[in-house]
Every structure is written in C-alpha cells, then in structure tokens.
MIDOSE-1310 file (N, C-alpha, C; in nm, 2 decimals, decimal comma, always signed):
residues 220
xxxx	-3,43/-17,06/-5,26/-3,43/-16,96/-5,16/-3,52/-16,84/-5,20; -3,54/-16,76/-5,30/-3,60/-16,72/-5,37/-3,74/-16,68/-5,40; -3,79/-16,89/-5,42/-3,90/-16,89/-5,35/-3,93/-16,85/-5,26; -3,90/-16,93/-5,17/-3,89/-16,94/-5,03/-3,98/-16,78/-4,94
xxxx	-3,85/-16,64/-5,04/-3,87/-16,56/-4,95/-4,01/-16,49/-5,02; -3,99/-16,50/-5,16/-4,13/-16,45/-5,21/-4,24/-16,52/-5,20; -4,26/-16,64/-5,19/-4,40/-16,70/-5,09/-4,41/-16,64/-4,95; -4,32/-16,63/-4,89/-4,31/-16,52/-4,74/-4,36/-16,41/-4,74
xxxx	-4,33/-16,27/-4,82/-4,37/-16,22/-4,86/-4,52/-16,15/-4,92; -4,57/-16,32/-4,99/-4,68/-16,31/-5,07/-4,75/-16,33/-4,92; -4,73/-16,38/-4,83/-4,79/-16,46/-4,74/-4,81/-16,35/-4,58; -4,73/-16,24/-4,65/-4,73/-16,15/-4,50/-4,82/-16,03/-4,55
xxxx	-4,80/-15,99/-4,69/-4,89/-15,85/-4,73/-5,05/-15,90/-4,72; -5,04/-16,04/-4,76/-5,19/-16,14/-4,76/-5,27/-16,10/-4,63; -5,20/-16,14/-4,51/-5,27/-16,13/-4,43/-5,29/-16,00/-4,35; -5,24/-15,85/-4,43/-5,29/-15,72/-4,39/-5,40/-15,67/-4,44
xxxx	-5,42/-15,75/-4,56/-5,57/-15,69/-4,62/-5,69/-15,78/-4,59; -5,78/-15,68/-4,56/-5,90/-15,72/-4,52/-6,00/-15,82/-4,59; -6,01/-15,91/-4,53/-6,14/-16,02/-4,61/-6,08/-16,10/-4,68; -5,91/-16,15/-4,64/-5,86/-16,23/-4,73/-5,82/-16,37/-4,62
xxxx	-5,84/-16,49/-4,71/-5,78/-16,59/-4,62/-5,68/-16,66/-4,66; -5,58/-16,70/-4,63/-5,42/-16,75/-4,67/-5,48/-16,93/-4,66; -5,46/-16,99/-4,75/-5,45/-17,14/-4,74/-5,38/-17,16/-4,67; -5,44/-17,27/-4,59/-5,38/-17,36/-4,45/-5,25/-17,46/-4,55
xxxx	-5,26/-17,47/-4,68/-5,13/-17,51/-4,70/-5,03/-17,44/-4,78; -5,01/-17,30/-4,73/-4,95/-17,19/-4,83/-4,77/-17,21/-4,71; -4,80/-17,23/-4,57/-4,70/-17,23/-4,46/-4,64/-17,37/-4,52; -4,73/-17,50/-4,49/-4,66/-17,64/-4,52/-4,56/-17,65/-4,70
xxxx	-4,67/-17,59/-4,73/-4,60/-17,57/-4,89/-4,42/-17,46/-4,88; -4,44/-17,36/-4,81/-4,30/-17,29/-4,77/-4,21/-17,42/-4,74; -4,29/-17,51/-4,62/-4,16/-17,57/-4,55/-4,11/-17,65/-4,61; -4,20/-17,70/-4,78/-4,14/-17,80/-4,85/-4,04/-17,72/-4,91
xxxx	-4,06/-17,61/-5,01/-3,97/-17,55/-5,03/-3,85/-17,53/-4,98; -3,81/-17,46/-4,84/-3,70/-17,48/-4,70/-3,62/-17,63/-4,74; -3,73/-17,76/-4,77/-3,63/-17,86/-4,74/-3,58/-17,92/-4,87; -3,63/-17,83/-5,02/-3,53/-17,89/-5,11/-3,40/-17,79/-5,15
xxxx	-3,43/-17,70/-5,02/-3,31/-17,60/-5,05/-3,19/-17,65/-4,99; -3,25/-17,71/-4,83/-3,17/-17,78/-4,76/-3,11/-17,91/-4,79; -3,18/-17,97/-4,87/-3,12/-18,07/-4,96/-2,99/-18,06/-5,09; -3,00/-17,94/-5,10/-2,92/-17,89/-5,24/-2,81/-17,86/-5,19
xxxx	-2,79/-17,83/-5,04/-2,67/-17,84/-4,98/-2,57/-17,95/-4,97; -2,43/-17,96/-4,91/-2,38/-18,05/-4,86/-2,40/-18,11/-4,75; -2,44/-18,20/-4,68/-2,43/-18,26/-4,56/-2,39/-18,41/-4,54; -2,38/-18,45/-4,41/-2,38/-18,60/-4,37/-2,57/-18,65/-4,42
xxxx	-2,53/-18,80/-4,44/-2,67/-18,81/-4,52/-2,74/-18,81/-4,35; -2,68/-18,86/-4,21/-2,77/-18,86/-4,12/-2,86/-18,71/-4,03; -2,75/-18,62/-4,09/-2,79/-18,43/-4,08/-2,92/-18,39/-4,19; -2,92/-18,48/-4,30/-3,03/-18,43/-4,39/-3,15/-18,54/-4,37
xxxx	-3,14/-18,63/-4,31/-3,25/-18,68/-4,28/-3,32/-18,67/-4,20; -3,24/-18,62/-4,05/-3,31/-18,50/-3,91/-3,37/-18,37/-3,98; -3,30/-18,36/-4,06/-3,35/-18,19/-4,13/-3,50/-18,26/-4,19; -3,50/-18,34/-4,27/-3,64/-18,35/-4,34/-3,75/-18,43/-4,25
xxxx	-3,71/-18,50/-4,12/-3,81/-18,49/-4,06/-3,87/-18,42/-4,00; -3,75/-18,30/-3,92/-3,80/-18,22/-3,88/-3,89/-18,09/-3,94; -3,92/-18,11/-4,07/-3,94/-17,98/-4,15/-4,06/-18,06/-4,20; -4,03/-18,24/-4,24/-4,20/-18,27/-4,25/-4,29/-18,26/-4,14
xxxx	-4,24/-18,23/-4,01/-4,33/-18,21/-3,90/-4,35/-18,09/-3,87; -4,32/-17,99/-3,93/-4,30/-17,87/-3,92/-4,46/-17,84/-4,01; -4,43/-17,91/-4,19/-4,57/-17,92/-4,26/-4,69/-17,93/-4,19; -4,68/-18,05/-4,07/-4,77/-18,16/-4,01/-4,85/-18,07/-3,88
xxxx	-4,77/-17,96/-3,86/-4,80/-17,87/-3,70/-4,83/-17,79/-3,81; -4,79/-17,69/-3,85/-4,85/-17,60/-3,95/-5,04/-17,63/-4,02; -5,04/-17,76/-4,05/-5,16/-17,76/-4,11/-5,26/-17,79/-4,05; -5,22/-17,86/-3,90/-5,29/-17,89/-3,81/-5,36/-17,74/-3,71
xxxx	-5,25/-17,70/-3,73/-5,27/-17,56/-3,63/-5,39/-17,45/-3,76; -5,35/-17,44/-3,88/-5,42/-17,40/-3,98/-5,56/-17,46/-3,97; -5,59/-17,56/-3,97/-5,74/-17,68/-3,97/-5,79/-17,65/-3,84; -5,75/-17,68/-3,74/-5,78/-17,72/-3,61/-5,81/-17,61/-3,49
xxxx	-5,67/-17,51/-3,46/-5,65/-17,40/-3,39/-5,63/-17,51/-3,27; -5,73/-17,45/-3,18/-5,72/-17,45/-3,00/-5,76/-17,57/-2,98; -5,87/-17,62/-3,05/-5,93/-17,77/-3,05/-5,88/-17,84/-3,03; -5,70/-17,85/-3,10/-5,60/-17,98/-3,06/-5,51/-17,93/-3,10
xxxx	-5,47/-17,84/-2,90/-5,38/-17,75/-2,86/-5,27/-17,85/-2,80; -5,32/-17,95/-2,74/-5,23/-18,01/-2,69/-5,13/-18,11/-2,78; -5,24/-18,17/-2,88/-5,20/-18,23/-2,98/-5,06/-18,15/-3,07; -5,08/-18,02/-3,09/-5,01/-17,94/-3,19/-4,86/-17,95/-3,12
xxxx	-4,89/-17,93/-2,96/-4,80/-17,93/-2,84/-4,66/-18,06/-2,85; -4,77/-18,20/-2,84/-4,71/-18,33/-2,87/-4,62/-18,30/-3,00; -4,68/-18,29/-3,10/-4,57/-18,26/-3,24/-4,49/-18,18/-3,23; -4,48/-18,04/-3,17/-4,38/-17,97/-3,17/-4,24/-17,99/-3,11
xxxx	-4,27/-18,14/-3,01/-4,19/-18,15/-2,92/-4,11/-18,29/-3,00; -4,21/-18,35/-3,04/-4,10/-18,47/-3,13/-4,03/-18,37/-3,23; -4,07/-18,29/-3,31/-4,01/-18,19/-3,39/-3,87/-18,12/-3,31; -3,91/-18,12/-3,20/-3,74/-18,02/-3,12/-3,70/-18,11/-3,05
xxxx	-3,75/-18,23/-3,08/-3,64/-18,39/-3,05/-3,53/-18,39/-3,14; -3,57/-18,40/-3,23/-3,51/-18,38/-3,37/-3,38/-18,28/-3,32; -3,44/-18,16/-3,34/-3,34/-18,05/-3,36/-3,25/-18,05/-3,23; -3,27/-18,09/-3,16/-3,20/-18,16/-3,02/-3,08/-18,22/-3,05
xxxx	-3,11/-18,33/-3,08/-3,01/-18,44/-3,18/-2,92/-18,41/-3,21; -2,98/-18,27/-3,35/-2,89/-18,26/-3,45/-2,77/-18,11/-3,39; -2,82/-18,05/-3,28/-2,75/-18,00/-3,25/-2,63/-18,03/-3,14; -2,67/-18,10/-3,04/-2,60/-18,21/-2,97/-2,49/-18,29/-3,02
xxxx	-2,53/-18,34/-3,13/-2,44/-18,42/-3,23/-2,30/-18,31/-3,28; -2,33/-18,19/-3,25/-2,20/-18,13/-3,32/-2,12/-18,12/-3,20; -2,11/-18,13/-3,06/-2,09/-18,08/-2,94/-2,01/-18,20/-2,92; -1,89/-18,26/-2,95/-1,79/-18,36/-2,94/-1,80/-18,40/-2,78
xxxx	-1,77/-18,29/-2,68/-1,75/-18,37/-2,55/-1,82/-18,23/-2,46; -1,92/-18,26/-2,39/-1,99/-18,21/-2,30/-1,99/-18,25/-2,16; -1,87/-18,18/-2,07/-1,86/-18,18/-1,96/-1,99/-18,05/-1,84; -2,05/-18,13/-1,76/-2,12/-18,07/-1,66/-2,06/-18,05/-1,55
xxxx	-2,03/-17,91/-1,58/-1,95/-17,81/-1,51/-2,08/-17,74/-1,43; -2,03/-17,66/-1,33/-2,10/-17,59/-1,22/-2,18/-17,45/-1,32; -2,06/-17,40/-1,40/-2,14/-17,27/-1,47/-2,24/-17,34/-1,60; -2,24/-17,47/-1,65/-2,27/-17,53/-1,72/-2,46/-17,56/-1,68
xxxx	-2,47/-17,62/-1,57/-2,55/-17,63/-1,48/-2,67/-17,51/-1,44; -2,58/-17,40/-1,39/-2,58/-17,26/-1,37/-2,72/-17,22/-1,50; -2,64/-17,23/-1,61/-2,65/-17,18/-1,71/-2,82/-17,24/-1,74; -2,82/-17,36/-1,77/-2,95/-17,45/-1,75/-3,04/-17,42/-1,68
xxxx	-3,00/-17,42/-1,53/-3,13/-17,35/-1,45/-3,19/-17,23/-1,52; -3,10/-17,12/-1,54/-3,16/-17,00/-1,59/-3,18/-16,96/-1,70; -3,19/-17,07/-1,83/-3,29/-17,08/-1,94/-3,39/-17,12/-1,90; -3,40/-17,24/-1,78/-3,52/-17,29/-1,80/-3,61/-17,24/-1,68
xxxx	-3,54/-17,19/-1,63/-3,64/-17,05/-1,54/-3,72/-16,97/-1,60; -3,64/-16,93/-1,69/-3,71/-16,79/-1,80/-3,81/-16,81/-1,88; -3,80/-16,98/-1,91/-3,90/-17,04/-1,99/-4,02/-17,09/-1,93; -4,00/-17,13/-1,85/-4,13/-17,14/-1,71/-4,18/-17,02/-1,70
xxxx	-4,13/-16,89/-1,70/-4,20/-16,81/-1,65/-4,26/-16,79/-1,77; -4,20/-16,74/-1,89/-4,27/-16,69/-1,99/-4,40/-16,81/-2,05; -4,39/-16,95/-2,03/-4,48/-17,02/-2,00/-4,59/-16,98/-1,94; -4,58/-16,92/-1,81/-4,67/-16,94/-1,71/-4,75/-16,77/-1,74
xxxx	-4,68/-16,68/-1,81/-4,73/-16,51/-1,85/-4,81/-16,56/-2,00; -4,76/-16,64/-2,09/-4,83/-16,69/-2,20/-4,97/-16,73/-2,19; -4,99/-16,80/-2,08/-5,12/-16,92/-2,04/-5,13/-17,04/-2,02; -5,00/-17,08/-1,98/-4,96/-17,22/-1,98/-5,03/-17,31/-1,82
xxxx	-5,03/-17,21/-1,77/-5,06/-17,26/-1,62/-5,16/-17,36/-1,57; -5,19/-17,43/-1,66/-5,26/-17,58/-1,60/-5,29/-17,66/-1,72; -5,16/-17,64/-1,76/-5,14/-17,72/-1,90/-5,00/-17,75/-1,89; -4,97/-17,91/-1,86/-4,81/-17,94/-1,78/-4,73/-17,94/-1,95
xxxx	-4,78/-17,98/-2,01/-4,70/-18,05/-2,18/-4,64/-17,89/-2,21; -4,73/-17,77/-2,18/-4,69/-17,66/-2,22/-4,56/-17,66/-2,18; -4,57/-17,67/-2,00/-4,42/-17,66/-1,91/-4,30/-17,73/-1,97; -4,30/-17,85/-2,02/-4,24/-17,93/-2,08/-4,22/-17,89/-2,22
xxxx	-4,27/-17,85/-2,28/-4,24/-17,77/-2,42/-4,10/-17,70/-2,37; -4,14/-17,58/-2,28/-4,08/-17,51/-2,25/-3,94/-17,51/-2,21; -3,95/-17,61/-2,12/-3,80/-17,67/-2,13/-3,72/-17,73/-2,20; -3,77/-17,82/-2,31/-3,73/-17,85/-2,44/-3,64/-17,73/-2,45
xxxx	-3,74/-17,61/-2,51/-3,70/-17,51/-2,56/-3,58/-17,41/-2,52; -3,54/-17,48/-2,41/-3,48/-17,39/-2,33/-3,33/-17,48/-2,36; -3,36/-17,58/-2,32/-3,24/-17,67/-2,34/-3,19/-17,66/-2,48; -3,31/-17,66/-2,58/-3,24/-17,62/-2,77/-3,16/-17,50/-2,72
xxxx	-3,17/-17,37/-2,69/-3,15/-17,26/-2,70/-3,00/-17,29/-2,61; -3,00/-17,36/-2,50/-2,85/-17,42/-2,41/-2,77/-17,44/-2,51; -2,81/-17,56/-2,58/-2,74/-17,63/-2,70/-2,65/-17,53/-2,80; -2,77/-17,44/-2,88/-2,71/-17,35/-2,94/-2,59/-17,29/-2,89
xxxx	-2,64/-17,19/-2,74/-2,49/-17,11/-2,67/-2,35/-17,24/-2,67; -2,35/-17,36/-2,65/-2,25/-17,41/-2,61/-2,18/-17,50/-2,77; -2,24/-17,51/-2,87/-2,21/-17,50/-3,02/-2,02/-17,46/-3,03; -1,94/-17,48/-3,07/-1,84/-17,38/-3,11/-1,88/-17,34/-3,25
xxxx	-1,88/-17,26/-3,32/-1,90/-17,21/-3,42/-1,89/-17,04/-3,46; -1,90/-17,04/-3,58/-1,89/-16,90/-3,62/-1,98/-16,84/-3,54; -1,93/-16,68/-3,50/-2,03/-16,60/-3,45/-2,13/-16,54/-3,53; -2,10/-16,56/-3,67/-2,22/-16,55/-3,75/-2,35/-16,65/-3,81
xxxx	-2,25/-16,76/-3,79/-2,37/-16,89/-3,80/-2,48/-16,89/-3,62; -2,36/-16,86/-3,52/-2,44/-16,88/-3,42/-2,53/-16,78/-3,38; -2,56/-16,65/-3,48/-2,63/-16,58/-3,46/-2,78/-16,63/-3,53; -2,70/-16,69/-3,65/-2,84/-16,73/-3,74/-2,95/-16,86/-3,67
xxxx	-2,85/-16,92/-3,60/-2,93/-17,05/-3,53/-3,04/-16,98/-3,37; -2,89/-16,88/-3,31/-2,98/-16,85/-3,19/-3,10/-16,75/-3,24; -3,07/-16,67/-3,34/-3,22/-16,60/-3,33/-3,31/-16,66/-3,45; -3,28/-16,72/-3,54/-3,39/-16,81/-3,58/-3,48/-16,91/-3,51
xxxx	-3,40/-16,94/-3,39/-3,47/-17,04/-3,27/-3,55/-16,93/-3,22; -3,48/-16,84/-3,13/-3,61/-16,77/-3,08/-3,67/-16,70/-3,14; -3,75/-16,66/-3,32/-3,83/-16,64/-3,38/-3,91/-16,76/-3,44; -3,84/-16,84/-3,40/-3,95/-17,02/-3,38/-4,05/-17,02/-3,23
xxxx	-3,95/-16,95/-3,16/-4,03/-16,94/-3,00/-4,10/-16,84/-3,05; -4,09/-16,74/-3,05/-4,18/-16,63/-3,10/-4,32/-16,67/-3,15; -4,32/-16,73/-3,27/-4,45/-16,78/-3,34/-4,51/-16,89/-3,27; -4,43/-16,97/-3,14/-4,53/-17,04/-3,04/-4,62/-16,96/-2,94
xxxx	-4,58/-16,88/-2,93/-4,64/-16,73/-2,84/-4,73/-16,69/-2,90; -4,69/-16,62/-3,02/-4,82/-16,52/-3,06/-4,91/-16,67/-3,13; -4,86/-16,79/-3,21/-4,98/-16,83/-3,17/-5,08/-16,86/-3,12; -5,00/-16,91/-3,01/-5,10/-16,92/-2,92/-5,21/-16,79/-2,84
xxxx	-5,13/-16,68/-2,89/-5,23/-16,54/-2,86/-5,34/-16,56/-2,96; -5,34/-16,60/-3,12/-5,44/-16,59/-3,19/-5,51/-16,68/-3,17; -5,51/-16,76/-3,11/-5,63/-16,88/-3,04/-5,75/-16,78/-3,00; -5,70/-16,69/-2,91/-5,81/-16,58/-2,85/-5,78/-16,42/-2,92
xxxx	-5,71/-16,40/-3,02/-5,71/-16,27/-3,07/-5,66/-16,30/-3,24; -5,75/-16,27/-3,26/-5,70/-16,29/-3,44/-5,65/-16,13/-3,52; -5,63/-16,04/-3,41/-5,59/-15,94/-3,52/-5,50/-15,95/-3,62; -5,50/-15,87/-3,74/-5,40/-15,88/-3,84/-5,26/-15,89/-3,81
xxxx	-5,21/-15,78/-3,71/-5,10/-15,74/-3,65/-5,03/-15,87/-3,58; -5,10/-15,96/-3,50/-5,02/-16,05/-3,41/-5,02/-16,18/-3,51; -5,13/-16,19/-3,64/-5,09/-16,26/-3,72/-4,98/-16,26/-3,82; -4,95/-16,12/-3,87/-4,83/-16,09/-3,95/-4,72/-16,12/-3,82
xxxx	-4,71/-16,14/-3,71/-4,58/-16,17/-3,63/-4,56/-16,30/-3,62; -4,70/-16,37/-3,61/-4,66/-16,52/-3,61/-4,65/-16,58/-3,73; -4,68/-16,50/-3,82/-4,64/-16,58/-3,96/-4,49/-16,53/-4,00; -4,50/-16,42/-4,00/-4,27/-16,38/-4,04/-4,25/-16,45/-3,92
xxxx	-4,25/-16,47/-3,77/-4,11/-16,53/-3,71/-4,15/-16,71/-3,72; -4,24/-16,73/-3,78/-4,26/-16,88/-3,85/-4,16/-16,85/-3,95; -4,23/-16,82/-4,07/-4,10/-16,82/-4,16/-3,97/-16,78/-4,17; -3,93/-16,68/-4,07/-3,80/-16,64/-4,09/-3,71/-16,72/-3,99
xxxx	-3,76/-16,77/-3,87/-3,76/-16,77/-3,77/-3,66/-16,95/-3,81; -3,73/-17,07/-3,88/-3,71/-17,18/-3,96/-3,61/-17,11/-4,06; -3,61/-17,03/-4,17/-3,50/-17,04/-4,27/-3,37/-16,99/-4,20; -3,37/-16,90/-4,05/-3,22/-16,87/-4,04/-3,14/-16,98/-3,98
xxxx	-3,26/-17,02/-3,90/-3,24/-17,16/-3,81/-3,14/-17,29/-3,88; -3,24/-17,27/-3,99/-3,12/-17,41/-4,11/-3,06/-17,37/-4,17; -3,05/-17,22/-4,19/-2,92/-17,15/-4,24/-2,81/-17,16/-4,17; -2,82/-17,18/-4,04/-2,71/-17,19/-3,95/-2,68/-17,37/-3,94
xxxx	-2,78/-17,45/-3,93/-2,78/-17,54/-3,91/-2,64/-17,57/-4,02; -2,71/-17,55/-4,13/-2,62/-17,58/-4,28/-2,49/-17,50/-4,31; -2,47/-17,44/-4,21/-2,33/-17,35/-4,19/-2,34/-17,22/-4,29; -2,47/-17,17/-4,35/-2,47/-17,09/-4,41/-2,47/-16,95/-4,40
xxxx	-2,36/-16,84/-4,43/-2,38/-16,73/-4,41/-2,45/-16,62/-4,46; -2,65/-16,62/-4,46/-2,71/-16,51/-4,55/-2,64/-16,38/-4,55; -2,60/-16,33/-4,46/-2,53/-16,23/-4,46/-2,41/-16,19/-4,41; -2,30/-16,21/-4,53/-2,19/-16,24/-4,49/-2,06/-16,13/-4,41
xxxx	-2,08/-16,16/-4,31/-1,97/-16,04/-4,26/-1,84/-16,07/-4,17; -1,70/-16,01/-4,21/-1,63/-16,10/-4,10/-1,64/-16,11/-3,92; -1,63/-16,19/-3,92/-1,70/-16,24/-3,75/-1,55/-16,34/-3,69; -1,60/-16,39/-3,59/-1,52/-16,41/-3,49/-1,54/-16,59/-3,47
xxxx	-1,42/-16,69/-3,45/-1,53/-16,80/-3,41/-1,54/-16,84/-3,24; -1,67/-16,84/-3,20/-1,68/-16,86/-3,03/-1,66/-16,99/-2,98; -1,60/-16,98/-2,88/-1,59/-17,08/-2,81/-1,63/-17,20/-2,75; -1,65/-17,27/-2,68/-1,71/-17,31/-2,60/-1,69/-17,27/-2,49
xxxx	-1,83/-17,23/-2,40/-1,81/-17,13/-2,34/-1,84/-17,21/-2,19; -1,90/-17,29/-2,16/-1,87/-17,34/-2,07/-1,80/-17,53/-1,99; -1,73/-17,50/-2,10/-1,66/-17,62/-2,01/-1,54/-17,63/-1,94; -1,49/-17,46/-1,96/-1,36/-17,48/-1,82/-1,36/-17,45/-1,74
C-alpha cells in the first residue's frame, strides 16, 4: 500500500512541472501494485480472480489510453466496459436476493438519467458505446447503494467508483485540453479513485471510524 501511494504521489507532483513526461507504464505499473496488495488479502478464490481481471484491464485501458489517446476512443470505451462487467459481478454477487420493487425501479431510472445527461454535457452525443458506458456506470453505482454493508466500507466503494467516473470525464477533456490542472485530476481520481474502490471491495477500513451498518434500502 505504501507503494502504491508513493508512486501516486511521485506521479501527481510529476505532472505539475513543466517539460516533464510520466511513462505510459508508471499508471499500469500502480495497478499491478493495487493487485498484489489485493491479493495479500483474504478472499473467496472466485472474488480475487474478478479482482485481477479487472485491474489487468485496468493496466490494458491505462496503456492504451497512454499510447493511443482519441485515436482508439472507442476501443478504450469497449475495455472499460468488459472491465465494469467484472465489477458488476462482483458486486451483484454480494446482494443475496434482489427484489424489483417500484422504488427499486424508481431509483434506476434516475441514475441512469443523470448519466445520459452527463454523457451527453461530456461529448458523448453521437457516440452510442459512450451512452452505454454510461449506464453501465450507473447501474455499478445502483449496485453499490443497494450492497448491505458498513457505512464506511460503503463510503469507500461509492466514492471510489465515482473518482473512477471522474477520471473518464476529465479524460476524455484531455483528448482536447492537456493542461497540467485537468491532468493532475485525472490522474489522483484514477489512482485514488481504484484503491478506495478495492478497499471497500476487500472490506477494508483505510480510515477507521465507528460507523453504522446500512441497510438495504430498497426492497421493502
């Protein structure tokens, strides 16, 4: 972990100084790091093998988007979405019995509203895979709220997901704006954005405080 945060670190002061360029495998190299930490944990062996696919696809979109950029936008698109297949799965799988209730339903429309729209303010608008990203993304983020879990694990998964959404955004801004500024945001909510994400995933409390555990909130 350690690592982890001091390659982060090395990797955000990097890109404020001028005339410097970060290796396109300095991100993929973090994510291997992330997955021997995630390995050092306890888990079901079928929880750590979703975890290391999803984090070797993580390497695989990282180095591509490093190499490539806008050139193979749609391509980077396709992987991110087998990648939140994954994390789909593995969050789904903790969710014992999922009844589709009316506020359940409710709830779905208006993630995946929000995410169309912020889709469609991003630049998504004649690019359908984007749309479909988006709801992916919306349905992970459902997944998460309906989780039972600690209110402090469910903190680490819901805003580490959306500092994963985050760094799809401003990447996609540096396609057409490479300032320092929008690059230091998509590189910390890449990095931080993944390590709270499997912190929670892995039931881990980085910062431990007593908390409450939530419910399930919509299946009555």
């Amino acid at each position: 972990m350690l690592t982890y945060i001091v390659l982060a670190i090395i990797d955000l002061i990097n890109c404020t100084l001028p005339g410097q360029e970060v290796s396109m495998w300095l991100r993929p190299f973090q994510m291997f790091i992330l997955l021997l930490w995630i390995n050092q944990h306890k888990n079901s062996l079928i929880s750590k093998i979703l975890m290391t696919f999803t984090l070797l696809m993580a390497v695989i979109i990282e180095f591509v988007f490093c190499k490539y950029g806008s050139s193979l936008e749609n391509t980077i698109i396709l992987l991110i979405m087998v990648k939140n297949f994954f994390l789909s799965y593995l969050l789904y799988k903790d969710i014992n019995q999922l009844q589709f209730t009316r506020k359940l339903l409710r709830w779905a429309f208006s993630y995946i509203a929000v995410f169309l729209v912020i889709c469609a303010l991003v630049g998504g608008k004649n690019n359908i895979s984007a749309y479909l990203l988006a709801i992916q993304s919306a349905i992970i983020l459902l997944l998460i709220s309906l989780r039972k879990s600690d209110s402090t694990i469910f903190r680490h998964r819901y805003l580490g997901y959306c500092l994963m959404i985050f760094s799809l955004i401003f990447g996609k801004i540096l396609f057409y704006d490479s300032r320092w500024f929008i690059e230091l945001i998509d590189r910390f909510s890449f990095v931080f954005g993944h390590f709270l994400f499997f912190a929670g995933l892995l039931n881990l409390k980085l910062f431990p405080i007593k908390s409450n555990t939530l419910e399930y909130q919509t299946v009555k």
